[in-house]
DSSP file (Angstrom, degrees, kcal/mol; ACC not computed):
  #  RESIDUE AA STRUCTURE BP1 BP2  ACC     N-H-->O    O-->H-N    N-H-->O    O-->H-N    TCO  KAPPA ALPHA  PHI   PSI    X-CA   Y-CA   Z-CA
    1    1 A X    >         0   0    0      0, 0.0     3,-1.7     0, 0.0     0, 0.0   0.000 360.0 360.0 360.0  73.2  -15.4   -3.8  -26.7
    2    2 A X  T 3   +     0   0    0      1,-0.3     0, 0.0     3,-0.0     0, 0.0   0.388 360.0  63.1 -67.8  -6.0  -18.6   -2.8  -24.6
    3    3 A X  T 3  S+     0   0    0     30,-0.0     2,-0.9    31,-0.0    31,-0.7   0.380  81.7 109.6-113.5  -1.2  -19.0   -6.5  -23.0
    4    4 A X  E <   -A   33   0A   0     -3,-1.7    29,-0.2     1,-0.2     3,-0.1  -0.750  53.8-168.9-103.4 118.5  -15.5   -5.8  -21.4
    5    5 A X  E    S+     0   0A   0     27,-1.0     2,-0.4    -2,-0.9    -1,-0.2   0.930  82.1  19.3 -39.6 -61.3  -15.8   -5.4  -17.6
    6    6 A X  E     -A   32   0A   0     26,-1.4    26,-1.7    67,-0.1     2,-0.5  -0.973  68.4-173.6-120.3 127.7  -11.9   -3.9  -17.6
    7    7 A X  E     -AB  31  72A   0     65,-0.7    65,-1.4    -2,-0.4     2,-0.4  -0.748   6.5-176.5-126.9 106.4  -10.4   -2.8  -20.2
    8    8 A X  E     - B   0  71A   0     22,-3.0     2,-0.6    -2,-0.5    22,-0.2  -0.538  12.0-172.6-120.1 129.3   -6.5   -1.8  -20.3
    9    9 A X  E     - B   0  70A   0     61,-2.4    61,-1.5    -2,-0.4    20,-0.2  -0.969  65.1 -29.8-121.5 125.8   -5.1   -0.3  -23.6
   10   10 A X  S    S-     0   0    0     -2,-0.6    17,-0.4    59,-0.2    19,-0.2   0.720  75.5-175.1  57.3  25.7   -1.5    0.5  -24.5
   11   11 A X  E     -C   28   0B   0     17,-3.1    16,-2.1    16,-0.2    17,-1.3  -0.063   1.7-172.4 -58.3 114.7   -0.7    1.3  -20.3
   12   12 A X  E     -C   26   0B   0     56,-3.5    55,-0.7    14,-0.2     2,-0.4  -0.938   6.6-165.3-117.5 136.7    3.2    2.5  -20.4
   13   13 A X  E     +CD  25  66B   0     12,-3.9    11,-1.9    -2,-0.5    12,-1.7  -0.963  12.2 160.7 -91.5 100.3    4.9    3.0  -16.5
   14   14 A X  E     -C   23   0B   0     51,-1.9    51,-0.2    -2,-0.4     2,-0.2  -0.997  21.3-171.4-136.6-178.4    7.9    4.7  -15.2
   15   15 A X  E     -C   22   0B   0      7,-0.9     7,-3.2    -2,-0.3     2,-0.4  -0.534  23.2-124.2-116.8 175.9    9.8    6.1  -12.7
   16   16 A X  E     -C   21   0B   0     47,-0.6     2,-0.3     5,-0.2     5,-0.2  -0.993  25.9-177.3-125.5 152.0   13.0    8.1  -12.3
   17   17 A X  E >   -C   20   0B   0      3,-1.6     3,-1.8    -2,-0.4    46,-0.0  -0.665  52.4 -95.3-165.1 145.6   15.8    7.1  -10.2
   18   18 A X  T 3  S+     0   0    0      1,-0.3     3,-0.1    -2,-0.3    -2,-0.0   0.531 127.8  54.7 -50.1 -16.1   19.0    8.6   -9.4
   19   19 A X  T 3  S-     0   0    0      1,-0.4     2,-0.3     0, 0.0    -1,-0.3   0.675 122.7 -80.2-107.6 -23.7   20.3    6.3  -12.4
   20   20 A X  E <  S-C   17   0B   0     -3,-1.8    -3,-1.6     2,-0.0    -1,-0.4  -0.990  70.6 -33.9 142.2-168.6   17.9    7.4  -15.0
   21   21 A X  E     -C   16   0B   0     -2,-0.3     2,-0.4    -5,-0.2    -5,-0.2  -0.775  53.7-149.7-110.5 143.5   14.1    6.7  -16.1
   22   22 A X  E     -C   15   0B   0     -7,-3.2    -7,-0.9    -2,-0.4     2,-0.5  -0.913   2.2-146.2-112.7 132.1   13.2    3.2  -15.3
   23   23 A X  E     +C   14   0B   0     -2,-0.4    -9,-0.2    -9,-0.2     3,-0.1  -0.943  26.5 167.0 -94.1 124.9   10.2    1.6  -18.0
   24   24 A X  E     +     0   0B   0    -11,-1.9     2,-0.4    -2,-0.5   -10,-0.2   0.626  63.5  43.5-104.7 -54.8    8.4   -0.7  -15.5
   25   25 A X  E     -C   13   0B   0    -12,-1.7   -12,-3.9     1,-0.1    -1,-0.4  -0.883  61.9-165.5-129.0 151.0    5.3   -1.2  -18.3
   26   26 A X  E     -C   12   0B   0     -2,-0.4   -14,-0.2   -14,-0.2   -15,-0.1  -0.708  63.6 -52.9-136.9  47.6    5.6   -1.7  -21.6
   27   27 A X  E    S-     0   0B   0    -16,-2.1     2,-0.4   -17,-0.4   -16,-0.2   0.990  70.7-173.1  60.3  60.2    2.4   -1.2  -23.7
   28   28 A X  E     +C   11   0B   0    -17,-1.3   -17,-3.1   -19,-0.1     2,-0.3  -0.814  10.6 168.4 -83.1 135.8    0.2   -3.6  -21.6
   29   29 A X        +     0   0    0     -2,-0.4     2,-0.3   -19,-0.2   -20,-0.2  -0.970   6.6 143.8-142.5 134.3   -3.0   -4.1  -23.1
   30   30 A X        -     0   0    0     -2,-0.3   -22,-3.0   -22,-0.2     2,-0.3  -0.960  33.3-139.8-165.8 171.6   -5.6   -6.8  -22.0
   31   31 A X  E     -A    7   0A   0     -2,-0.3     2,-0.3   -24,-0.3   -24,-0.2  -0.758  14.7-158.3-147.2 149.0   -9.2   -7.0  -21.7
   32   32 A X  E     -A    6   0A   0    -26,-1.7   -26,-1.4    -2,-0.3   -27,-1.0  -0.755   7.3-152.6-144.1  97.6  -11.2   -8.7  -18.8
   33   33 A X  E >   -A    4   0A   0     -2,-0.3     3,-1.7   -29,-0.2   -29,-0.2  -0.501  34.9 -80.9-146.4-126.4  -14.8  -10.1  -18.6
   34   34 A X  T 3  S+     0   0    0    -31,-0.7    -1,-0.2     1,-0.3   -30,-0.0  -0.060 123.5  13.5 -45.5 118.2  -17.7  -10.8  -16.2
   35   35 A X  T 3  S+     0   0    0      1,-0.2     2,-0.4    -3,-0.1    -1,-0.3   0.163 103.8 112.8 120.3 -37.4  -16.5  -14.0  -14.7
   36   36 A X    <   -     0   0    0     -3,-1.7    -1,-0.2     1,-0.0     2,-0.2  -0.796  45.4-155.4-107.7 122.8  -12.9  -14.1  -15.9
   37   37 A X        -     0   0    0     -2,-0.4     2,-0.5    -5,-0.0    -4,-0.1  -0.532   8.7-138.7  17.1 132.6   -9.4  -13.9  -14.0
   38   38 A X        -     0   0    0     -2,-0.2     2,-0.6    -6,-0.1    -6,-0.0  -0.989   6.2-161.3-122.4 121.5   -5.9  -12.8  -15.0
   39   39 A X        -     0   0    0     -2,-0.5     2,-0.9     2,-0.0    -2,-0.0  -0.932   4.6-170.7 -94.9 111.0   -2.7  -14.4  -14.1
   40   40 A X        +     0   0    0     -2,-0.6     2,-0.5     2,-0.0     8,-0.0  -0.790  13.6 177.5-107.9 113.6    0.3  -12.2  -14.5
   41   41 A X        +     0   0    0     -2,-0.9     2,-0.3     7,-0.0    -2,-0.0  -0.708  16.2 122.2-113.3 153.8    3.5  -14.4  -14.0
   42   42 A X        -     0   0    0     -2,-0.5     2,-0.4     5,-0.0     3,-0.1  -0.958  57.9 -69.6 176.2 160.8    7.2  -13.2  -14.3
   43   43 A X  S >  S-     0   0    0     -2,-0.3     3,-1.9     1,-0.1    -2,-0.0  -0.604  72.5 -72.8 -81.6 126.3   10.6  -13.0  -12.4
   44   44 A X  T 3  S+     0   0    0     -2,-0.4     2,-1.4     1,-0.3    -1,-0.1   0.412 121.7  24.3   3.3 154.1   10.9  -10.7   -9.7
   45   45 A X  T 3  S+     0   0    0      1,-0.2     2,-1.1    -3,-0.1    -1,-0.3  -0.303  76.8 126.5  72.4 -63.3   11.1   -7.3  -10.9
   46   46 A X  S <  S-     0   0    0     -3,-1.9    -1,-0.2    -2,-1.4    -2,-0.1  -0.235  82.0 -99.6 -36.9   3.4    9.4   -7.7  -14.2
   47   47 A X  S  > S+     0   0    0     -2,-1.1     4,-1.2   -22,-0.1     5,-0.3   0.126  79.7 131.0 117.4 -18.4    6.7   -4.9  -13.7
   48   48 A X  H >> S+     0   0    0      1,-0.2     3,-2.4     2,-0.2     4,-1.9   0.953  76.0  38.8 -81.8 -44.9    3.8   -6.8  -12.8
   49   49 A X  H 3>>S+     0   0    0      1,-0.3     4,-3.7     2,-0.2     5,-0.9   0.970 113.9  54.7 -34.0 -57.2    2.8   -4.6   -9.6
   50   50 A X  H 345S+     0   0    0      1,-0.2     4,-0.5     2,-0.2    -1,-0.3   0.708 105.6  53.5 -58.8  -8.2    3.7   -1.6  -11.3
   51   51 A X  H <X5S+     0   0    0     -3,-2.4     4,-1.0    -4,-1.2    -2,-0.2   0.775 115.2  43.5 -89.7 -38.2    1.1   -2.9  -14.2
   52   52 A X  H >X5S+     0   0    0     -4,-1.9     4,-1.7    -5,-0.3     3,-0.5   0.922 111.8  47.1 -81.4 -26.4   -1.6   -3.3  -11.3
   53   53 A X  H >X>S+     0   0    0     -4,-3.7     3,-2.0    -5,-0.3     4,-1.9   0.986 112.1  55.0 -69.3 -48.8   -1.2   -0.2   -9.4
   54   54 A X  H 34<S+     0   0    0     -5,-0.9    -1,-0.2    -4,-0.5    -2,-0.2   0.730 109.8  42.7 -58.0 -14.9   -1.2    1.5  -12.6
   55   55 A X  H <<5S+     0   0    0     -4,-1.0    -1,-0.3    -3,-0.5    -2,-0.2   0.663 113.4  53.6 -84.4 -27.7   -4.5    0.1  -13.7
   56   56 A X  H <<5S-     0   0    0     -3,-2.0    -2,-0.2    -4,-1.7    -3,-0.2   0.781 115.5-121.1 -99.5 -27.0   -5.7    0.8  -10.4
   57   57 A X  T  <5S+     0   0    0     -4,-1.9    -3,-0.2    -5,-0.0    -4,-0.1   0.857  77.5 119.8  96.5  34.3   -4.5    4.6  -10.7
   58   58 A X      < +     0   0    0     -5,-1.0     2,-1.4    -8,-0.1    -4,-0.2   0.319  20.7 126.6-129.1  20.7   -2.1    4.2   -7.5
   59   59 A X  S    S-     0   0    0     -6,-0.3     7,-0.1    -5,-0.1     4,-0.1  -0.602  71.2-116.3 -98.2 118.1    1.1    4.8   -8.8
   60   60 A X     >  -     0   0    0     -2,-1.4     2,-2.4     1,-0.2     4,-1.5  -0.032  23.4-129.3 -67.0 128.6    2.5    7.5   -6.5
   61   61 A X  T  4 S+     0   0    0      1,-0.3    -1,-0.2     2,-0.2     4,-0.1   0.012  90.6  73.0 -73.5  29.4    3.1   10.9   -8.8
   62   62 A X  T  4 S-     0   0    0     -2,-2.4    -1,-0.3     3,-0.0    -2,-0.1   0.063 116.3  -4.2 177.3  61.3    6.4   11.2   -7.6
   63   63 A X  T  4 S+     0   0    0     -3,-0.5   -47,-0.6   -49,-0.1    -2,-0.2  -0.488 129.7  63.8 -97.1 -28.0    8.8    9.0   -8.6
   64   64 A X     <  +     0   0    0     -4,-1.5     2,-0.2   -49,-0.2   -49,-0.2   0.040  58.5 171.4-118.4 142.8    6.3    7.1  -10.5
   65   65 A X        -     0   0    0    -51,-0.2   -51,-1.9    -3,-0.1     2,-0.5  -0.906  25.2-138.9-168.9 146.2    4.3    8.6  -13.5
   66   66 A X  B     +D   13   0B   0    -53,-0.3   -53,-0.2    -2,-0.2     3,-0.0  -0.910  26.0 174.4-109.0  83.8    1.7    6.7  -16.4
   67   67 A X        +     0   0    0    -55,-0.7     2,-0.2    -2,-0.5    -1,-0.2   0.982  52.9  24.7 -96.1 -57.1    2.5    8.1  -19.5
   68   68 A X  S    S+     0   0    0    -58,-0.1   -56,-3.5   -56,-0.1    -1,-0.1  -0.727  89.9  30.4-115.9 171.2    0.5    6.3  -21.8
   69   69 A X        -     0   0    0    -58,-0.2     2,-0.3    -2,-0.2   -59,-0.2   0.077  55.5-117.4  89.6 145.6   -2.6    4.4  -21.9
   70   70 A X  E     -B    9   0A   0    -61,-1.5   -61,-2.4   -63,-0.0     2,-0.7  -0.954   8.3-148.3-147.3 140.8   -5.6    4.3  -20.4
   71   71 A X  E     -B    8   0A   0     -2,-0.3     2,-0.6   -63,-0.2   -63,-0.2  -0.929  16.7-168.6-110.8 128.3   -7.9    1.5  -17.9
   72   72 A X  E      B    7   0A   0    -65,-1.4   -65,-0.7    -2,-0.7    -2,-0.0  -0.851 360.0 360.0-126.8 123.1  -11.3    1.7  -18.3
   73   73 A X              0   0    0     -2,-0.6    -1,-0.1   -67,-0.2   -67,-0.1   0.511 360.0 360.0 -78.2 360.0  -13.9   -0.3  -15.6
């Protein structure tokens, strides 16, 4: 999809926690272009920070880890 300004393919999150390994993102995939805007809505919790830092390549390597997936600008 060459016309795609952002393009986010299969992006899996998580972290690990004294409780266990947490999946924060779930095989997000969405496509973005010139001109165009994304709303991500949900209840509290429900990943969507952990879906932008991860696109954004900020999610700190320790708890926090990207396993699968890739963003490409």
């Amino acid at each position: 999809m060459h016309d795609l300004l952002l393009d986010v393919r299969g992006l899996e999150t998580q972290f690990k926690t004294p409780d266990g390994i947490v999946h924060a993102v779930n095989a997000v995939s969405f496509g973005l272009k010139e001109g165009e805007t994304l709303d991500m809505t949900g209840e509290s919790g429900c990943g969507r920070n952990a879906a932008m830092l991860s696109v954004l390549g900020l999610i700190p390597d320790s708890p926090g880890k990207v396993t699968v997936g890739k963003a490409l600008f």
